[in-house]
N, C-alpha and C positions, 0 to 999 in steps of 0.2 A: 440822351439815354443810350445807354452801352449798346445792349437789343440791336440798333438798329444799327450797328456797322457794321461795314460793309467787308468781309474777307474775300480771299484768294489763297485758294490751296492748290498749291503747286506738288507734285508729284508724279512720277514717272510709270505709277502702278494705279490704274484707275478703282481697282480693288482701295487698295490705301485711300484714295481721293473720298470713295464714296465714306468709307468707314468717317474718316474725318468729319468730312460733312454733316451727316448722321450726328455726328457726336457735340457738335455746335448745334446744332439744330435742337437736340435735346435740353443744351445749358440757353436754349433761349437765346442763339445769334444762328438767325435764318436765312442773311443774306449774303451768298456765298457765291463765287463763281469759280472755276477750275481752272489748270495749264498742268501740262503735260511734263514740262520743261521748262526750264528757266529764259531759255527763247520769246516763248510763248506768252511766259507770264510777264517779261518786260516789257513786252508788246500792250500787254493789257493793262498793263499798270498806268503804263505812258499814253493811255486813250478811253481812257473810263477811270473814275474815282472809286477809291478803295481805302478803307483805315487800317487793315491788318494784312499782313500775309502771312502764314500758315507755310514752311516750304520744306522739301526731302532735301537732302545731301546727295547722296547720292543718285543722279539723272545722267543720259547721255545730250548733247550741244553743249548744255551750259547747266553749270551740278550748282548746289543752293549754297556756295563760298562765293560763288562768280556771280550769280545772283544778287547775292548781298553785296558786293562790291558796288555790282550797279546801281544797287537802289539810294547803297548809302552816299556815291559820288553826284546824284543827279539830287539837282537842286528841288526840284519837285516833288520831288521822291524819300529824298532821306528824312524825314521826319515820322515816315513811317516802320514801325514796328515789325521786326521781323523775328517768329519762334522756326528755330531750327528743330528737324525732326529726322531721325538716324534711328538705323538698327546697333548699330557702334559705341558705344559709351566709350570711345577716346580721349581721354584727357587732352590731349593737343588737339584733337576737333571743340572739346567743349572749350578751352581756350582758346584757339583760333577765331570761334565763332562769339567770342563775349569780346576780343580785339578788334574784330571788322565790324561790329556797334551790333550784331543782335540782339533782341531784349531777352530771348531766353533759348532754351534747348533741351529738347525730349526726345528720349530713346524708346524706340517701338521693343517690344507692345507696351502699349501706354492704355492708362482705362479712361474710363468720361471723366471720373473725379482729376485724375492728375492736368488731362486738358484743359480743361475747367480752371481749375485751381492756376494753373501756370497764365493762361489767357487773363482771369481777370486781375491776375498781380502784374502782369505789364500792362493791361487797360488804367488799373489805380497810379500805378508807378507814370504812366505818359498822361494822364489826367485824361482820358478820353471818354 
């Protein structure tokens, strides 16, 4: 059942973290854990199971392009789904970020419905 998977939201603005959260929580996916940075959340990814990550673009160590690189190179890792999230609606960031295997990408501010809607069309699209 969808519900019960497991995210990571990575951002660099705990503000934003919580908002997110919150806002899964609401479409009924409650189990979520945080990172700060892209550091952080590889750390977590590579030592706890997780079916989603949730991540900003823009962070300081390691921003969510470099992120996505690791997740998508490490063999553990890349089958899982990654929604980029930006204040930035750049065409070369949304295309950059649909070439390094993303499943999606959402520009802040975003409301519940578009999180929603975006999450479970790459939940239906990866079968999960």
């Amino acid at each position: 059942m969808s519900s019960a998977l497991r995210f990571l939201i990575v951002d660099d603005f705990s503000t934003m973290r919580r908002i997110v959260r919150n806002l899964l929580k609401e479409s009924g996916f409650s189990d979520a854990d945080e990172a700060e940075d892209g550091v952080v959340a590889l750390h977590k990814l590579r030592n706890s199971k997780f079916d989603f990550v949730v991540t900003d673009i823009n962070m300081p160590n390691m921003n969510g392009f470099q992120l996505l690189a690791e997740v998508k190179s490490d063999e553990k890792l890349k089958h899982l789904p990654v929604l980029m999230v930006t204040a930035e609606a750049r065409k070369e960031d949304i295309v950059a970020a649909a070439q390094a295997g993303a499943a999606g990408y959402i520009v802040k501010p975003f409301t519940k419905a578009t999180l929603e809607e975006k999450v479970n069309l790459i939940i239906k699209k990866q079968g999960l």
